[in-house]
VOPA-367932 format. One line per field, with one value per residue (C-alpha): residue number from 1; residue in one letter; x, y, z. Coordinates in steps of 0.001 Angstrom, whole numbers. Layout:
// residues N
resi = [NUM ...]
resn = [a ...]
xx = [X ...]
yy = [Y ...]
zz = [Z ...]
END
This chain:
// residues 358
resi = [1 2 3 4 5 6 7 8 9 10 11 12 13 14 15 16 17 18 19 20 21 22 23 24 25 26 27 28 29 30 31 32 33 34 35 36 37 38 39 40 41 42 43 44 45 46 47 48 49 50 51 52 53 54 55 56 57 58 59 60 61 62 63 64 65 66 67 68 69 70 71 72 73 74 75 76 77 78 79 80 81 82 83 84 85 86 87 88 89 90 91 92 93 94 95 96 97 98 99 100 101 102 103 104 105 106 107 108 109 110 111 112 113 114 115 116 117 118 119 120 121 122 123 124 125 126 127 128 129 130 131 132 133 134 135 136 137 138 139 140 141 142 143 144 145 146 147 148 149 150 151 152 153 154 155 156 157 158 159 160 161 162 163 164 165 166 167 168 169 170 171 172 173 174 175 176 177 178 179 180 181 182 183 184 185 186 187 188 189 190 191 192 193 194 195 196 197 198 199 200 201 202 203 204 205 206 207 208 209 210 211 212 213 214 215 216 217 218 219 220 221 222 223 224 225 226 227 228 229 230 231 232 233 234 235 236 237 238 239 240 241 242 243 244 245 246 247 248 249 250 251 252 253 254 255 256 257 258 259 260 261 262 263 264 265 266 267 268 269 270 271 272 273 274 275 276 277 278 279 280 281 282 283 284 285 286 287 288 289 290 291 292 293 294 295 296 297 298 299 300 301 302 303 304 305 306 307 308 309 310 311 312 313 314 315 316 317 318 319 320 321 322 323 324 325 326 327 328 329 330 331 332 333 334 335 336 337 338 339 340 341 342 343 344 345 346 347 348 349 350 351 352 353 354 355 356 357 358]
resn = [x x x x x x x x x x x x x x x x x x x x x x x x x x x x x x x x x x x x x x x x x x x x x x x x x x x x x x x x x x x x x x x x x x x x x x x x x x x x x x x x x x x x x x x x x x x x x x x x x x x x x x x x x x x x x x x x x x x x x x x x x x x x x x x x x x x x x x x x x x x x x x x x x x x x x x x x x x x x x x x x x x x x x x x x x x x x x x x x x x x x x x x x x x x x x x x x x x x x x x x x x x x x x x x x x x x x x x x x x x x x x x x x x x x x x x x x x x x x x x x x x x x x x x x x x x x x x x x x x x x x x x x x x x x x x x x x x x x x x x x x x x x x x x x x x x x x x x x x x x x x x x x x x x x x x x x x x x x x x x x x x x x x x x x x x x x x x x x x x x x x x x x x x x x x x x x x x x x x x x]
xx = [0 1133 362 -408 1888 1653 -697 -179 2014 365 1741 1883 3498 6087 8193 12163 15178 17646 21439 22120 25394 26800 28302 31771 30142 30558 27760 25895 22756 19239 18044 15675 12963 12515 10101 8493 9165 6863 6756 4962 4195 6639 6650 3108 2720 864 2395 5759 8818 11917 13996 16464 15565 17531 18165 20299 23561 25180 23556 25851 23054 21298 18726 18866 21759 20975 21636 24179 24089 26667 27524 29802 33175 31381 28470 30264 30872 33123 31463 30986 28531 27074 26035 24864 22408 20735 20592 19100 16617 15010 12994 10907 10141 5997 7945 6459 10255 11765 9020 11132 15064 18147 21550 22673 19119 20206 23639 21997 19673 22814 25184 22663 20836 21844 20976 24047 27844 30203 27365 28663 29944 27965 29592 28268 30695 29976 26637 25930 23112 20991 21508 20706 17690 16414 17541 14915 12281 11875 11611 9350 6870 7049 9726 9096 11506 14303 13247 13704 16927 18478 16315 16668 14538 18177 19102 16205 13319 9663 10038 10308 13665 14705 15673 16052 14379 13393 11988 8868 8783 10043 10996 10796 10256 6418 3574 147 -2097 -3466 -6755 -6391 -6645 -9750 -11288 -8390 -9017 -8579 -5303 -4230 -5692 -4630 -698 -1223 -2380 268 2690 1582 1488 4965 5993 4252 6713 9714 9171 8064 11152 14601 18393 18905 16340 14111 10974 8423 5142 2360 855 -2464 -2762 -5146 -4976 -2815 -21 507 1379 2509 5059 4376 6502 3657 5835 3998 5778 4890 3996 4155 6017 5167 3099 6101 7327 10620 11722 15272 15268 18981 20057 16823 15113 15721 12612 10851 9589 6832 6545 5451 8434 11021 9341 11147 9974 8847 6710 4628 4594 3424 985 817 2793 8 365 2026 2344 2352 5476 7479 7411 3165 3419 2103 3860 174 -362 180 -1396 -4452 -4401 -4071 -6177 -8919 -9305 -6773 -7298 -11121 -12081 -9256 -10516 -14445 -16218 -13076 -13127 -15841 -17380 -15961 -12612 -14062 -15437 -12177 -10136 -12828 -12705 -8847 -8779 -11695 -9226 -6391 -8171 -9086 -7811 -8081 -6978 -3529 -255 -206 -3647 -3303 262 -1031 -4559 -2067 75 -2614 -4028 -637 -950 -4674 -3229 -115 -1390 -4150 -1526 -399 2888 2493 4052 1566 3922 6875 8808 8674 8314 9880 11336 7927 8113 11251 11022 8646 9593 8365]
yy = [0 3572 6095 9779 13340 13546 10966 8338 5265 2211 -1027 -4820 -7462 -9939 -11980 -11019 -12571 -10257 -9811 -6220 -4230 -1528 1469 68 -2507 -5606 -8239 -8138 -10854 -9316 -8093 -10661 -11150 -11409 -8936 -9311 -6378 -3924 -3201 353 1964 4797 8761 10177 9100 6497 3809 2368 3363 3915 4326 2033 -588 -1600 -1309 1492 2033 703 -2970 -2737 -4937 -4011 -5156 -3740 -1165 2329 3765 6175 9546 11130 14553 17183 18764 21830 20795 19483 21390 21241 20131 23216 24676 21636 21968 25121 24460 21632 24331 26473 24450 22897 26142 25525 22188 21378 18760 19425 17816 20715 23649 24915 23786 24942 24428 21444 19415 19981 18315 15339 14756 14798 13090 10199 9956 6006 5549 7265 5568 6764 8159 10138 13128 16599 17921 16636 15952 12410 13240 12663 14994 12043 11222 15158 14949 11541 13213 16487 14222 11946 15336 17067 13827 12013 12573 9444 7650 10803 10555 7179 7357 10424 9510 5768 3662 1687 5419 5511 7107 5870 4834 1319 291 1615 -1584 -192 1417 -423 1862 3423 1212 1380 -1504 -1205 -3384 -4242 -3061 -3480 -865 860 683 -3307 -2504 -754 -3802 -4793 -5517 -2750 -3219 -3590 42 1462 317 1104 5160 5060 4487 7204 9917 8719 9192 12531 13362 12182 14324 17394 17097 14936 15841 16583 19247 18675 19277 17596 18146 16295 18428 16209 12507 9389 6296 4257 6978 4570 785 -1878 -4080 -7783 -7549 -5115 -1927 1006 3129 5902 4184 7015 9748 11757 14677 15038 18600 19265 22712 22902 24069 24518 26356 27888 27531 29519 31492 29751 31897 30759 33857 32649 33544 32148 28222 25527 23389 20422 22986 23611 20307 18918 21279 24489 27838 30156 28257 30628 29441 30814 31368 28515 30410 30397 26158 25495 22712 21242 20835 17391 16525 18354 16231 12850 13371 14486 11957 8734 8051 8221 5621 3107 4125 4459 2163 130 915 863 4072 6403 5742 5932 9495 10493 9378 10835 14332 14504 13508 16221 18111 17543 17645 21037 23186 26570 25615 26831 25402 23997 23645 20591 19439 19117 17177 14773 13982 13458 10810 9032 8884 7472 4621 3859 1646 -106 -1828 -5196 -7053 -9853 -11495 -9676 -6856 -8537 -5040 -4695 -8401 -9432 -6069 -4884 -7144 -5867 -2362 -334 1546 -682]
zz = [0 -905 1374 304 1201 4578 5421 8683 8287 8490 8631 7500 10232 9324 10785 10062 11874 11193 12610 12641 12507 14974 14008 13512 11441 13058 13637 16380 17263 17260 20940 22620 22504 19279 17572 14369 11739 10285 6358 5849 3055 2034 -338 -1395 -4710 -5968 -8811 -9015 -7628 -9011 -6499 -5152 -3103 249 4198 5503 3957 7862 7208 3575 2064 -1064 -2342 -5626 -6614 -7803 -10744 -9792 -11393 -13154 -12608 -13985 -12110 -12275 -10514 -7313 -4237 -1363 2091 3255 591 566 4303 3624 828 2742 5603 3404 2244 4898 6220 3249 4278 5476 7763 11560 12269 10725 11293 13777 12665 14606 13880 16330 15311 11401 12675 14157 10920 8921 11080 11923 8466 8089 3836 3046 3535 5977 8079 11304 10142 10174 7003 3771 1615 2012 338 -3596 -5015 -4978 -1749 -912 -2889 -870 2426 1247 -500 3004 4921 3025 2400 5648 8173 10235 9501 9575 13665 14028 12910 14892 18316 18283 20758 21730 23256 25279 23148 22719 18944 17204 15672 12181 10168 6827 3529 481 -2232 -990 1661 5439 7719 11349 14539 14614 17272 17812 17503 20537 19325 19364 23465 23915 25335 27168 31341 33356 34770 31206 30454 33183 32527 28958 30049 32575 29812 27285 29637 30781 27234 26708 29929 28291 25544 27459 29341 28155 29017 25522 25904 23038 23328 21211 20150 17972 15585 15987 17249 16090 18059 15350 15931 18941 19343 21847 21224 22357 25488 26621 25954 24497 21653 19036 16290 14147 14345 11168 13086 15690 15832 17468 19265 20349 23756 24306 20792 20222 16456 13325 12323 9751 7557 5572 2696 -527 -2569 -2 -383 -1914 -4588 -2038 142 -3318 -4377 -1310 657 -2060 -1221 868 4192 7100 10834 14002 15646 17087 20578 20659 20902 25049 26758 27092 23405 23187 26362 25377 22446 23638 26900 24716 21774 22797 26283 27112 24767 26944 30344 30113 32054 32964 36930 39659 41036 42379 40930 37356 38068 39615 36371 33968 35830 35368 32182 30734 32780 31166 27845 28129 25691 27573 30897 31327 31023 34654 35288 32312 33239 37066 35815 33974 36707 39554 36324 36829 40263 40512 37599 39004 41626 39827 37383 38109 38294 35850 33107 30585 31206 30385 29659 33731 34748 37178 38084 39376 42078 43762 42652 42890 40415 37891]
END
């Protein structure tokens, strides 16, 4: 399946055994437990692709080789211009990754983008124009994939594992959607909201100081993995504002758009300022369309009242800032206890029963 400009991911599970390779290239064994992969659909247009078809350029397996394209000596550049026209460019960009860019998060896309050899390095000199023109294409379509390559789930971050690119397709470690747990026993839901708003936290609040946002949220944009570990599933309405550098106004002017900004979402479109996004935007979001449908009716009276008053609490748009962050932590703290140590939850089993802080 080919999925439209900027619409949500969805995926297709199979079952992959895969050895993967570190960065200095040796072998390594996949992580246990074993997790199937996740095939999604990849680029906006419908009908064939062209592209080239393989993993990232770190596995060193193709699956097809590219045609390379030839160029002229007049047409290459030393590394330096060549970091500054991707600079450049990217402002343009409809990305929600890159609405707001500064300097050290352009660094990290280019030092961690993983389809090109010799990744690691925050010049590009290593880049070929086609490789430029992928790197811009991916942004500008869907920039899921960009993010789970430069904030990998092995460092800590709530996304599934970036396996590799084949075509127009993406292959990741596979979840379940959290729809699939609507029905799910209590203690199940309860563990399950316990876990998003944790990861609503960790992106709030990180020591890289990033702070992330969703532009808008649907319950597939969400998924458990089979060890009971819940994830962002995608990560294609993620905006990131860099907390430490501060951002580089993006301005939106007609005449200063690239070509992907027209192709993809027409050139009228202005936003707000980066500095106007609350800390409670995401919360608001998720509190308001993701969680009810898990917790309704899940937990006898009056703890059921006290959960739904917090969360229409935290799902109020024009509450302030703290009022919302406050209603989401006093949810934690009334679902905390009602989730139980089993081996359903195998991503805190057995911990949970010597720690309580599992």
């Amino acid at each position: 399946m080919i999925s439209k400009p900027g619409a949500p991911w969805r995926s297709q599970g199979w079952s992959a055994n895969t050895k993967t390779r570190s960065r200095t290239g040796e072998s390594v064994p996949p992580q246990l437990p074993q997790r199937p992969a996740a095939l999604s659909a990849f680029c906006g247009k419908q009908g064939g692709s062209r592209n080239g078809c393989r993993p990232s350029a770190s596995h060193r397996t193709w699956c097809r080789e590219e045609q390379q394209a030839q160029f002229s000596p007049s047409e290459s550049q030393n590394h330096m211009s060549r970091q500054f026209n991707f600079h450049a460019s990217v402002p343009g960009l409809p990305s929600p990754l890159l609405r707001c860019p500064s300097q050290r998060l352009l660094d990290r896309v280019v030092r961690r983008y993983a389809e090109v050899a010799d990744a690691g390095s925050i010049f590009m000199d290593h880049f070929t124009d086609r490789d430029k023109l992928r790197l811009l294409y991916t942004l500008a379509v869907n920039a899921h994939p960009i993010l789970l390559q430069i904030f990998p789930g092995a460092e800590g971050w709530p996304l599934p594992r970036y396996l590799g690119s084949c075509g127009r397709f993406l292959v990741s470690t596979s979840t379940s959607p959290l729809q699939e747990f609507y029905g799910a026993p209590a203690d199940q839901a309860a563990d399950l909201a316990y876990q998003l708003l944790g990861v609503l936290e960790s992106l709030r609040s990180n020591d890289l100081n990033y702070f992330f946002y969703f532009t808008h949220v649907d319950v597939d944009m969400f998924g458990i993995f089979n060890n009971g570990h819940l994830f962002i599933r995608d990560a294609s309405a993620l905006g990131v504002i860099d907390r430490q550098e501060g951002s580089q106004a993006a301005s939106r002017a007609g005449e200063n758009k690239d070509i992907f900004s027209c192709l993809v979402s027409g050139c009228q479109t202005e936003l707000p300022s980066c500095d106007t996004i609350p800390e409670k935007q995401s919360l608001v979001l998720v509190c308001g369309q993701v969680l009810p449908p898990l917790l309704q009716a899940k937990f006898p009276s009056p703890l059921q009242e006290e959960i739904d008053a917090e969360l229409a609490r935290c799902g109020e748009g024009t509450r302030p800032d703290p009022e919302v962050l406050q209603a989401a932590s006093r949810l934690k703290d009334i679902l905390r206890p009602l989730r139980t140590c089993d081996p359903r939850f195998a991503y805190r089993y057995p911990d949970c029963k010597y720690n309580d802080k599992f």
